[in-house]
C-alpha positions as CSV (number, residue, x, y, z in Angstrom):
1,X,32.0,-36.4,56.0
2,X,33.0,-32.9,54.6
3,X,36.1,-34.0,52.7
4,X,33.9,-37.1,51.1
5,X,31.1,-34.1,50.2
6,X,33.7,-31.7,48.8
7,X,35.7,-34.7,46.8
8,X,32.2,-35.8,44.9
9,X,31.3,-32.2,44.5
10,X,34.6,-31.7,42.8
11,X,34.1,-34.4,41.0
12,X,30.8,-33.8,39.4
13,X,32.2,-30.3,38.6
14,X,35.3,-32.1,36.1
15,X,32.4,-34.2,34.7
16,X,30.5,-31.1,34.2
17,X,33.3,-29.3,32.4
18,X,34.5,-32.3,30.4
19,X,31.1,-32.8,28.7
20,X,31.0,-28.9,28.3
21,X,34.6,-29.1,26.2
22,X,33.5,-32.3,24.6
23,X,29.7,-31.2,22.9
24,X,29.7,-27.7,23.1
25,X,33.6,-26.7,22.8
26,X,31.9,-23.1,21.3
27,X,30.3,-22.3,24.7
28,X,34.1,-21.4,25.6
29,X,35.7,-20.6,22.7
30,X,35.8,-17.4,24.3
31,X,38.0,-18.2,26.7
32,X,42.0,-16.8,25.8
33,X,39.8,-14.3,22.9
34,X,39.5,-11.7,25.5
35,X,40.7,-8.1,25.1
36,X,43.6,-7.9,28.2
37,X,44.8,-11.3,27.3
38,X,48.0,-10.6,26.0
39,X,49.5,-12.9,23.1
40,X,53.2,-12.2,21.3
41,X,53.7,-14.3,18.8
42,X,58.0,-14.2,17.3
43,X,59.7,-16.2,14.6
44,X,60.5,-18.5,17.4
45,X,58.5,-18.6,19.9
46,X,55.4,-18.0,21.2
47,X,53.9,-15.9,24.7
48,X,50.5,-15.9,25.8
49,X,49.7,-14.2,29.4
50,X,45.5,-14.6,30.0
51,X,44.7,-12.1,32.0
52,X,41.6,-11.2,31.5
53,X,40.9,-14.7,31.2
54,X,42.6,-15.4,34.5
55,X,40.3,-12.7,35.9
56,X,37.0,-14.1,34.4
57,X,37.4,-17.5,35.8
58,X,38.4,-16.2,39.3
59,X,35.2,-13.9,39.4
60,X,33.0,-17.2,38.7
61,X,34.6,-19.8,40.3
62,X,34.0,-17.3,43.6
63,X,30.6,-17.0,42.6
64,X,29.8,-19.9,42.5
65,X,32.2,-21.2,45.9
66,X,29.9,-18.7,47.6
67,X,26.7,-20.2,46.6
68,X,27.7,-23.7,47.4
69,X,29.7,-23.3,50.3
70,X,27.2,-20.4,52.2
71,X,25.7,-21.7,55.1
């Protein structure tokens, strides 16, 4: 029962995030913009390291683990 819970909750979560990127792309246009990310750009090739991305979406996808999963 918990794995068939946590597989629709996942679910409705990618649904959620696809219509997010799909109508309102400029809700996270933010996202890779941040100062921390780090972006070095060459005549050949390109490096981007998101850290302070990386950080952001940690700090809210624990947030909101702990309000769904808090019993």
């Amino acid at each position: 029962m918990i794995l068939g819970k946590l597989l629709i909750i996942i679910g409705v979560i990618f649904v959620a995030v696809g219509l997010l990127l799909s109508y309102a792309p400029s809700l996270v246009n933010w996202l890779g913009k941040l100062p921390g990310d780090i972006r070095i750009v060459d005549e050949h090739k390109s490096i981007f390291i998101p850290i302070t991305s990386s950080i952001v979406i940690s700090i809210i996808l624990s947030i909101l683990a702990n309000l769904l999963f808090r019993k």
